[in-house]
C-alpha positions, 0 to 999 in steps of 0.5 A: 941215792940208792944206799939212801933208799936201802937205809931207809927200807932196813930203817922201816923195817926196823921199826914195824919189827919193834911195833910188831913186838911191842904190841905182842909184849902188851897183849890182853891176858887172857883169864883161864879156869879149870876144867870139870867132868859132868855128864850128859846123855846122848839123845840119839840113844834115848837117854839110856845109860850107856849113852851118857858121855863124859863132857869138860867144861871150864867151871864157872865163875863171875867176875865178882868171884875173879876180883875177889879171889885176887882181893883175898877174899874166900870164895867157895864153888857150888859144893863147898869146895874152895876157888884157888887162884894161881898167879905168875910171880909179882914182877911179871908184866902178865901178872900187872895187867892182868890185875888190872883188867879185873881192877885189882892192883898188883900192890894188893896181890903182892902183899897176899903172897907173903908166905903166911897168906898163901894157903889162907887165901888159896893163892898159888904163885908161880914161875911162868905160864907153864907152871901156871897150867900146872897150877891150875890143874893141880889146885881144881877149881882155880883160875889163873891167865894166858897170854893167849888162849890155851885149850887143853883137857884141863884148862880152858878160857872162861870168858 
């Protein structure tokens, strides 16, 4: 009876193991931006100067703006400058959900990143995530996703 009970507990255990890790394997992607440098003045020191401080906010972009990139179309940010888009290479599991979150199928994605669309359209493919953070970083203002939150000088959520 015990070595019953103590085989069901290992066999219980077992399975919480694997839900636990099955749910963590399907997480929502979490869609990140670049940070930008702008300025704002410190009020306690009526707007002097020497009381601006330097602010990083993630830049902003729509949803539209989101599906689009990954669709291949260009899209430009305030100031002419292009958005790139960085993606974790085609048979990530990252990668296909986190399309499918903006609605966006990984066939259309994978057929952007042929060597002779990739500068044209500003998508920028990658190993992993940390090499997305690099992405992202190098190729300001760019977009990119986690699989959880990251908060750095850099990059931030934009959600």
């Amino acid at each position: 009876m015990k070595s019953t009970q103590q085989s069901f507990k290992v066999w219980l255990l077992l399975l919480a193991f694997i839900a636990a890790a099955s749910q963590t394997a399907q997480a929502d992607p979490v869609w990140h931006c670049s940070r930008s440098d702008f300025q704002v003045a410190d009020a306690s020191n009526d707007f002097t100067l020497a009381a601006l401080s330097i602010e990083r906010e993630v830049i902003r972009v729509s949803l539209r703006d989101l599906h689009s990139i990954y669709q291949g179309a260009p899209v430009q940010m305030s100031g002419g400058l292009p958005l790139s888009a960085c993606m974790i290479r085609g048979d990530s599991g990252l990668t296909e959900s986190a399309l499918r979150s903006i609605g966006t199928k990984p066939a259309t994605a994978k057929a952007l990143t042929s060597s002779t669309s990739l500068i044209k359209h500003n998508i920028f493919v990658v190993a992993d995530e940390s090499a997305m953070h690099a992405c992202i970083n190098q190729h300001h203002p760019a977009i990119g996703y986690f699989s959880k939150p990251t908060h750095t000088e850099a990059v931030g959520p934009c959600f």
